[in-house]
DRENKEMAR-618965 format. One line per 3 residues: their letters; for each residue x, y, z of N, C-alpha, C, O. Coordinates in Angstrom, 2 decimals. Example, Ala and Ser with C-alpha at 12.3 -4.5 7.8 and 13.67 -1.06 7.14 Angstrom:
<recs>
AS	13.19 -5.69 7.80 12.30 -4.50 7.80 13.20 -3.30 7.80 14.24 -3.32 8.46 | 12.85 -2.25 7.08 13.67 -1.06 7.14 12.90 0.03 7.87 13.41 1.14 8.04 $
</recs>
This chain:
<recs>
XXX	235.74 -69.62 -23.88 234.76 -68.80 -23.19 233.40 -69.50 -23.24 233.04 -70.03 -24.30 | 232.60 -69.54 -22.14 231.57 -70.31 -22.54 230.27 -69.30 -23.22 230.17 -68.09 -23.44 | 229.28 -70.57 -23.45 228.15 -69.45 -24.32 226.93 -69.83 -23.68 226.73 -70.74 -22.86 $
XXX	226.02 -68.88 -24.24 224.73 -69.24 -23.25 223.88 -69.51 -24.69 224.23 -69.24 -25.84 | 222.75 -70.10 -24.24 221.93 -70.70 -25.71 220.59 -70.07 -24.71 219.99 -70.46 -23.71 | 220.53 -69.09 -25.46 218.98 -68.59 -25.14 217.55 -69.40 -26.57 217.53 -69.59 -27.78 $
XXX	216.70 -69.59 -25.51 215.53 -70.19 -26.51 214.40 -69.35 -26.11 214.49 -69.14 -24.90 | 213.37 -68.77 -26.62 211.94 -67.55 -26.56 211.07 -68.90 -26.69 210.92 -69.79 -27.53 | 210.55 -68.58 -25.37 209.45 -69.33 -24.77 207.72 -68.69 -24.78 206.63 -69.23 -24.57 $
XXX	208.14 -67.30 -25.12 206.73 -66.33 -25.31 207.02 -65.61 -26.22 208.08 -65.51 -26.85 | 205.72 -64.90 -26.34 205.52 -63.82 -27.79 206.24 -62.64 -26.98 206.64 -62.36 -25.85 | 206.17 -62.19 -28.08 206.65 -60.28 -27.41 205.46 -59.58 -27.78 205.50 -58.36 -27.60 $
XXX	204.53 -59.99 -28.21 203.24 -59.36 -28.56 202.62 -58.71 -26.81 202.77 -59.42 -25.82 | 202.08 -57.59 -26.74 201.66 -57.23 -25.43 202.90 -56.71 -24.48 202.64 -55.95 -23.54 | 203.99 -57.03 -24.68 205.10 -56.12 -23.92 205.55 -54.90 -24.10 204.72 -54.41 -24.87 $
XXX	206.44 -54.02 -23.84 206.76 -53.15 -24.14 208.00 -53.26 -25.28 208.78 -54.19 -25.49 | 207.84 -51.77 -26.02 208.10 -51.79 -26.99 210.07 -52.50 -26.83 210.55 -53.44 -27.46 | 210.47 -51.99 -26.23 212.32 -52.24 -25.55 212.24 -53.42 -25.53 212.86 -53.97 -26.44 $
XXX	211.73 -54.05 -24.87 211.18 -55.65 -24.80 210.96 -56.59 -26.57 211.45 -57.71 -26.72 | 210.45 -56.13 -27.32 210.34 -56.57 -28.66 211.86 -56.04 -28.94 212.79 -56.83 -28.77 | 212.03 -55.16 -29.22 213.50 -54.78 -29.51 214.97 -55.44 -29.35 215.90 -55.59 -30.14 $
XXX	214.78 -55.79 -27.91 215.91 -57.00 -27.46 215.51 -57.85 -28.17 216.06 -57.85 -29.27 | 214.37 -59.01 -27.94 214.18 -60.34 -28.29 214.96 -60.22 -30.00 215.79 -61.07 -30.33 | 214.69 -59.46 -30.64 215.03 -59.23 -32.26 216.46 -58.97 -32.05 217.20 -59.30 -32.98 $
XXX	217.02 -58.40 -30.92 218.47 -57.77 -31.01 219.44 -58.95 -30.61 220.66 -58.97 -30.73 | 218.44 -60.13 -30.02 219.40 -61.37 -29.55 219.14 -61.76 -30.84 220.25 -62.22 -31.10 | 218.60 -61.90 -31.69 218.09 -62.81 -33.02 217.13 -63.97 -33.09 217.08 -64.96 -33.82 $
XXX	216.22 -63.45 -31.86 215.17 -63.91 -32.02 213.51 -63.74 -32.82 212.99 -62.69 -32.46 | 212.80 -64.41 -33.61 211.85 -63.97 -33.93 210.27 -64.61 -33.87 209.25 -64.13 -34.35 | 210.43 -65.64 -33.23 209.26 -66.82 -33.18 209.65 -67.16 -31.95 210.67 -66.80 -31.36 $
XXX	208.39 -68.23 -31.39 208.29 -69.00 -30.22 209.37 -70.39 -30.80 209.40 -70.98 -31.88 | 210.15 -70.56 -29.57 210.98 -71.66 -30.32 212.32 -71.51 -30.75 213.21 -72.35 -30.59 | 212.44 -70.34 -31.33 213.68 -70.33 -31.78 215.27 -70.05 -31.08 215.43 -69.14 -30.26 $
XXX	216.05 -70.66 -31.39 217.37 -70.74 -30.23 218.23 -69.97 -31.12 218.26 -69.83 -32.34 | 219.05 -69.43 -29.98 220.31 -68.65 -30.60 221.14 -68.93 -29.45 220.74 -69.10 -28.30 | 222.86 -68.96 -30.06 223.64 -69.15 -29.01 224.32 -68.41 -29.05 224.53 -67.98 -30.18 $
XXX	225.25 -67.68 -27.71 225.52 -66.01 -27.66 226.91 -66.39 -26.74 227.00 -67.26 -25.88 | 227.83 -65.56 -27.15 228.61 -65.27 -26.27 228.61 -65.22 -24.70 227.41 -64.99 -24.54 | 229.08 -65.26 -23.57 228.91 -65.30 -22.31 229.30 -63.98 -22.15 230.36 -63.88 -21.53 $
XXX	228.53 -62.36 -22.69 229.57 -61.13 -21.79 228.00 -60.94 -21.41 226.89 -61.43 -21.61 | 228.80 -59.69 -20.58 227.60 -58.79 -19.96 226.84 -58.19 -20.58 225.67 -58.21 -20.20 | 227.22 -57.42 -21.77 225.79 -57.62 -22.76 225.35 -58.03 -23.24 224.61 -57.50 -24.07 $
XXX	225.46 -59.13 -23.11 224.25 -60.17 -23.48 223.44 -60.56 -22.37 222.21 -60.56 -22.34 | 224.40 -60.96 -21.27 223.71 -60.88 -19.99 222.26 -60.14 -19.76 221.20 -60.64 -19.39 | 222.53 -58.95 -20.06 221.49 -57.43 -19.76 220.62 -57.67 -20.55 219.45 -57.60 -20.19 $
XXX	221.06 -58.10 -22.18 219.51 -58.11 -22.99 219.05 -59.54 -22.24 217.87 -59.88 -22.33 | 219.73 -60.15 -21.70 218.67 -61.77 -21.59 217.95 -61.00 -20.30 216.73 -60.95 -20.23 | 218.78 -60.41 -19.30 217.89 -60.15 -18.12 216.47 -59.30 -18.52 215.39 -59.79 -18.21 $
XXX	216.52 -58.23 -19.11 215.29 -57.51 -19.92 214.38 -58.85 -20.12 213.51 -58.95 -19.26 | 214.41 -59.70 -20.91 213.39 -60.37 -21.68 213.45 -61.69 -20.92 213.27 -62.76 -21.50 | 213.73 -61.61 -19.52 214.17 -63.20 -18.66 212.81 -63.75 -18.95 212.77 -64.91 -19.37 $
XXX	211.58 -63.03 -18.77 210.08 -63.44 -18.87 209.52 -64.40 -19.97 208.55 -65.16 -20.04 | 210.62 -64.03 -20.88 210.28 -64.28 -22.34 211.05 -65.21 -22.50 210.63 -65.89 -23.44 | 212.26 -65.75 -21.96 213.20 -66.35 -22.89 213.37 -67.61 -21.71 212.63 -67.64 -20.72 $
XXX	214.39 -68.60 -21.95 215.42 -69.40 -21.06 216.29 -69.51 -21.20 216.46 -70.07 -22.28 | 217.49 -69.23 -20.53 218.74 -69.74 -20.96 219.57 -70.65 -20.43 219.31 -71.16 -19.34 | 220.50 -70.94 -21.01 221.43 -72.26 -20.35 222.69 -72.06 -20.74 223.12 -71.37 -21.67 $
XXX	223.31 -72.78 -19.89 225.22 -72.19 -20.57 225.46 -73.48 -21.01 225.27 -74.49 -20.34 | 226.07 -73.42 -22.67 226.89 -74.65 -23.11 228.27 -74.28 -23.01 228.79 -73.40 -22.33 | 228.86 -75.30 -23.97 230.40 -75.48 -23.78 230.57 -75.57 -25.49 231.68 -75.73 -25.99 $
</recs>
């Protein structure tokens, strides 16, 4: 199954509160930091919420 490697490119400082919530719920907590996630649809949904904030890419 492939995976997506999300990396947080911005603060969550100034967003809404749901918005801080995801970024922490992917396991993010700093500018910089990568996590690599399963390819389902919920994960999908939290990356789409925080697309502003984050980048992602699909590995193998």
């Amino acid at each position: 199954m492939a995976r997506l490697k999300v990396t947080q490119l911005k603060s969550g400082v100034g967003f809404k509160q749901n918005q801080k919530e995801t970024l922490r719920s992917l396991g993010l907590k700093r500018i910089g930091d990568v996590v690599v996630k399963e390819d389902r649809p919920e994960i999908r949904g939290m990356v789409q919420t925080v697309r502003h904030l984050v980048s992602v890419e699909e590995v193998e």
